[in-house]
C-alpha positions in Angstrom: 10.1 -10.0 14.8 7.7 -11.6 12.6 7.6 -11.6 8.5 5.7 -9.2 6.5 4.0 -12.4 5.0 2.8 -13.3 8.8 1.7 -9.7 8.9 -0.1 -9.6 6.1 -1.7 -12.8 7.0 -2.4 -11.8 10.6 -3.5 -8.4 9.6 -6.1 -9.5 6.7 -7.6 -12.0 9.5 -8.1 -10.0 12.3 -9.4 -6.8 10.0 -11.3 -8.3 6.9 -12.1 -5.3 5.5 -8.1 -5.3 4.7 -8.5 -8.3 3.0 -11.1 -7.2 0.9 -8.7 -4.3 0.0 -5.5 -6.3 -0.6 -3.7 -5.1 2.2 0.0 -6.3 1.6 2.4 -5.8 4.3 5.8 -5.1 2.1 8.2 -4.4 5.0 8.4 -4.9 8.6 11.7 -3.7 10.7 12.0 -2.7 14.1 12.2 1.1 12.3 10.0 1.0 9.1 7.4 -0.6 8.3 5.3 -0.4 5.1 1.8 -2.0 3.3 0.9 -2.2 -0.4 -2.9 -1.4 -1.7 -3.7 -2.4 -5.0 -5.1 -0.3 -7.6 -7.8 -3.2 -8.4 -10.3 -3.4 -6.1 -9.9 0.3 -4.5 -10.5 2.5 -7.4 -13.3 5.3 -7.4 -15.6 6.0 -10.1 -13.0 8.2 -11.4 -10.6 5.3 -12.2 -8.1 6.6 -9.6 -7.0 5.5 -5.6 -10.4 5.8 -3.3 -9.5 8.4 -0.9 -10.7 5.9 2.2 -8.3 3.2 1.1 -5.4 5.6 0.6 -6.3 6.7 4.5 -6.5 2.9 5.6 -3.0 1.8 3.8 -1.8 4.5 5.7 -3.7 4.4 9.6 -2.6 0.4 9.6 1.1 0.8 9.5 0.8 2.3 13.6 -0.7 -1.4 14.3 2.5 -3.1 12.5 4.9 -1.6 14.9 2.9 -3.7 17.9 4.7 -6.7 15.8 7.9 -5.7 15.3 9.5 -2.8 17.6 6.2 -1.8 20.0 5.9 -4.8 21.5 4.6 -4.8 25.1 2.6 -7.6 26.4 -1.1 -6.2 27.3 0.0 -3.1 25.0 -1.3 -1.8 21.6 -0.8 1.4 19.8 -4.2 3.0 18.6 -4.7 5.6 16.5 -6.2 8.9 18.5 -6.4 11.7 15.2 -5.0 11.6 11.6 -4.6 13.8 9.3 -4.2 13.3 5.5 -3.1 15.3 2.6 -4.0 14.2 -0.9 -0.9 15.5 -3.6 -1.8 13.8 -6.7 -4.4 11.3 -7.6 -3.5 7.6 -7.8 -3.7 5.4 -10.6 -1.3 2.8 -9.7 -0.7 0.5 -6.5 0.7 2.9 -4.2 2.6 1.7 -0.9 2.4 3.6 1.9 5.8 3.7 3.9 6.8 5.4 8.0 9.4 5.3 10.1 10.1 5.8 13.9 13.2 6.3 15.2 15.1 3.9 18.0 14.4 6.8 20.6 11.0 7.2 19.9 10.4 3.4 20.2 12.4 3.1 23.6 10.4 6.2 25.3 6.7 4.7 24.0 7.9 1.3 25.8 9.7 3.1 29.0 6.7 5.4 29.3 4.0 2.7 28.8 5.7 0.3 31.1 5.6 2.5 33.8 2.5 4.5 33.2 0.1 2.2 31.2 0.5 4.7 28.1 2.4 6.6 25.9 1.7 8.8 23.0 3.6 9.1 19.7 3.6 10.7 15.9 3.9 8.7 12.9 4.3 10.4 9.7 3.2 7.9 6.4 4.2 8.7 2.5 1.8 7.1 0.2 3.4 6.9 -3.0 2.7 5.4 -6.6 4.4 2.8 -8.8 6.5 6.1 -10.7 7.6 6.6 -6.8 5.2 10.0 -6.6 3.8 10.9 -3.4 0.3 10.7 -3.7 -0.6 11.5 0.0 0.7 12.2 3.2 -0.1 11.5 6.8 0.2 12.5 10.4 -1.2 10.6 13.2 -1.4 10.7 16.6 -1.2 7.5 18.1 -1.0 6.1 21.9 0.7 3.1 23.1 -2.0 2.0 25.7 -1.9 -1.3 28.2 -5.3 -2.5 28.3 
């Protein structure tokens, strides 16, 4: 397992864009694992949460698990399709938050093991500083030895 400062860290160097963004990896368990986007530098010309950076805060929490529960030398999870629903604009930092349950994680690493892939929902809340969910998504991703 690794800290969600090493995360954040690692994250921010290997994707700069997230640094630019202020990517902040808040949490990182073997089940949940969540990332913080400040308001600052990812507000629209409307003063509230840029829809992209609400999307990104939310597609880089399938990566995290290849840290700290999806971890399979050779393996990654990428993303294959998301989906996002906007609920309410953002004015705040939001932190965007998923979960995957134990027997989700032990069929992606069984299946990947023996078949060089696996596929697997995760479901993200994005929610605000008042704890309102802002967005919501749903992405498919596949756990995929390279």
């Amino acid at each position: 397992m690794t800290t969600p400062a090493d995360l954040t860290t690692y994250v921010r160097s290997m994707i700069p864009i997230m640094d630019a963004m202020g990517v902040e990896v808040v949490e990182a368990g073997r089940n949940a694992v969540a990332a913080r986007l400040p308001a600052g530098p990812n507000v629209n010309h409307f003063g509230t949460a840029y829809a992209g950076s609400l999307f990104t805060v939310a597609e880089v929490l399938g990566g995290l698990y290849a840290s700290t529960s999806l971890v399979l030398e050779g393996a990654v999870p990428l993303i294959k399709s998301m989906s996002i629903d906007f609920l309410r604009p953002a004015t705040s930092d939001v932190v965007s938050r998923a979960t995957l349950a134990d027997d989700v994680i032990d069929r992606v690493l069984a299946e990947t093991a023996e078949r060089g892939k696996s596929d697997f929902e995760l479901v993200a809340e994005v929610t605000d500083a008042e704890g309102t969910v802002v967005a919501r998504t749903r992405g498919l991703y596949q756990m995929r030895r390279f």
